[in-house]
C-alpha positions in Angstrom: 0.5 14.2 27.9 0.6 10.4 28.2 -1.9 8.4 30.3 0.4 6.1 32.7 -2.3 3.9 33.7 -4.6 2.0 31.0 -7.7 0.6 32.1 -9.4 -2.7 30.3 -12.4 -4.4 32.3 -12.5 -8.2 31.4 -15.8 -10.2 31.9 -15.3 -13.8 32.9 -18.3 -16.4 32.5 -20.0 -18.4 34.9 -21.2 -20.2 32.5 -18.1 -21.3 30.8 -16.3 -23.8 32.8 -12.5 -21.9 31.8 -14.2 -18.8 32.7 -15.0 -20.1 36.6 -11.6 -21.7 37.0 -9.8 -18.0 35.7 -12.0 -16.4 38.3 -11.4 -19.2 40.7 -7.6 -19.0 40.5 -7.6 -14.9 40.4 -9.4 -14.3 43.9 -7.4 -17.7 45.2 -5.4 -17.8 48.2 -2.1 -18.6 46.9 -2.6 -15.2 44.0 -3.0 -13.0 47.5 0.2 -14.6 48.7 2.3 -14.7 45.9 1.4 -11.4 44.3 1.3 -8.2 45.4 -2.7 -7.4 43.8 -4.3 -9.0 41.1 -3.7 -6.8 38.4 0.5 -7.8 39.2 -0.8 -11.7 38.6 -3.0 -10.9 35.5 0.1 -9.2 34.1 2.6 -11.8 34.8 -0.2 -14.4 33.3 -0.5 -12.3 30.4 3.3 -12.0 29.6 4.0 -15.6 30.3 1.4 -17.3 28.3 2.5 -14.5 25.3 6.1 -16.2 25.5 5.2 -19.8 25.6 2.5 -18.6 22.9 5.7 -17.1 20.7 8.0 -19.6 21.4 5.7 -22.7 20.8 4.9 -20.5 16.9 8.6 -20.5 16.5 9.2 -24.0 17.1 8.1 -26.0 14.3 8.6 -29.2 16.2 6.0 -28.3 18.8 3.4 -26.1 17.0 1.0 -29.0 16.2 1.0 -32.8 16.5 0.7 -33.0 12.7 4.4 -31.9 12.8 5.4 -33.7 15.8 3.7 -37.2 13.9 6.0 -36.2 11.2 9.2 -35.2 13.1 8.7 -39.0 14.8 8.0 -40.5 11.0 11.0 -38.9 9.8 13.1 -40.2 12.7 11.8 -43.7 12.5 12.7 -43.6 8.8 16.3 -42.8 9.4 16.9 -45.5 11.8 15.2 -47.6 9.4 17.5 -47.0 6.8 20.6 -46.8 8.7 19.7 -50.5 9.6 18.8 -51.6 6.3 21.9 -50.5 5.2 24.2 -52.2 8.0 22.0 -55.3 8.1 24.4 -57.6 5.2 27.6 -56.4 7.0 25.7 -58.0 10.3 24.4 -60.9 9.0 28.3 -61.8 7.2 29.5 -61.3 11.0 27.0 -63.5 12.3 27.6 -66.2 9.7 31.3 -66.2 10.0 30.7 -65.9 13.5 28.9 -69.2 13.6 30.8 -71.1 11.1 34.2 -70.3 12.7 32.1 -71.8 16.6 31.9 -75.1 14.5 34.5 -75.6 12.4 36.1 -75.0 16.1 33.6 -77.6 17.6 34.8 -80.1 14.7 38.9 -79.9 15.1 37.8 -80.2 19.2 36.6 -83.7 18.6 33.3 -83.4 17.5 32.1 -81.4 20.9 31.1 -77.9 20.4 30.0 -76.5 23.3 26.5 -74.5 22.9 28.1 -70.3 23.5 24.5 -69.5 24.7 24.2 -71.8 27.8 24.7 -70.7 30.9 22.8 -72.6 32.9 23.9 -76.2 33.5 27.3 -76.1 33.0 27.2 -80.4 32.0 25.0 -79.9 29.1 26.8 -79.9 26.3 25.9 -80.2 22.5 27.3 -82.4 20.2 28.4 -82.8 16.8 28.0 -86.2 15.3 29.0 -87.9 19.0 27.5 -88.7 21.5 26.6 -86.4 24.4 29.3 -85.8 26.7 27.1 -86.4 29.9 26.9 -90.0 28.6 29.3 -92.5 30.2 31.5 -94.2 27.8 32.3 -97.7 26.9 35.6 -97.4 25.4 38.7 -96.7 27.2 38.5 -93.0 26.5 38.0 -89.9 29.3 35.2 -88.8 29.6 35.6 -84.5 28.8 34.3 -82.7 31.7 31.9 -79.4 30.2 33.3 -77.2 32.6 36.8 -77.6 31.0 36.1 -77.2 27.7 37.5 -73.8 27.0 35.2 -72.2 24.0 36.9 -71.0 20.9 37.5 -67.8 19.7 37.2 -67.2 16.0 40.8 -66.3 14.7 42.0 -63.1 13.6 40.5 -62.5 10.1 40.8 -59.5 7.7 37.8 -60.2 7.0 36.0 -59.7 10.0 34.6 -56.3 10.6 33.8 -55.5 14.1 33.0 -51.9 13.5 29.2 -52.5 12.8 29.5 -50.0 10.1 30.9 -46.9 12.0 
């Protein structure tokens, strides 16, 4: 014949600060409300810790911070290298990027307006001239800033817009 009920006394330390919270939280209020007797919450305590216990062993990622720290280390080494490896492609953009803005500046006259102002609209830089804010002496027009359209680069088969992907 098999017992149905099993019986296991378990001691809890006043002593012990984890042992006066357990206590603490088994006769609480909100154990009476939510359960229908202690031994139901012990139970459900029991079998939820097992399964966080389980899955925490099973999932190398969370088991300890030594493999967390090397999960991030790993990580940070692959973004590393995927930048490393894209970083000539990006800086031939940039260049070309920058050389086609003033060889544009240069056929415009000499004025090549700065891309990365947005504040004052009038302030202009210049290539070799003066400043366009400057009155002139001559006969020429003054070029009003707000105008100027900036340049696009050209199409090029050399430029690569795909950063690599």
């Amino acid at each position: 014949m098999t017992k149905q009920y099993r019986n296991h006394n378990i001691r809890f330390s006043m002593t012990d600060d984890g042992g006066v919270q357990a206590w603490e939280r088994l006769h609480s209020e909100e154990v009476e409300q939510s359960f229908k007797s202690q031994n139901a919450f012990v139970v459900a305590a029991i079998n939820d810790y097992y399964e966080r216990h389980l899955a925490k062993k099973n999932d190398p990622y969370l088991e300890s911070r030594e493999k967390e720290d090397a999960f991030a280390d790993r990580l940070v080494q692959a973004v590393e290298q995927k930048l490393l490896s894209n970083l000539p492609a990006l800086a031939a953009m940039y260049q070309m990027q920058q050389q086609a803005l003033f060889q544009a500046g240069l056929q415009a006259g000499g004025i090549m307006p700065y891309p990365y102002q947005q504040g004052n609209p009038r302030t202009v830089a210049s290539v070799g001239v003066k400043p366009v804010t400057e009155p002139t002496q001559s006969n020429e027009q003054p070029i009003e800033a707000g105008k100027q359209e900036q340049m696009e680069p050209e199409e090029n088969e050399f430029l690569d817009y795909s950063f690599g992907v």
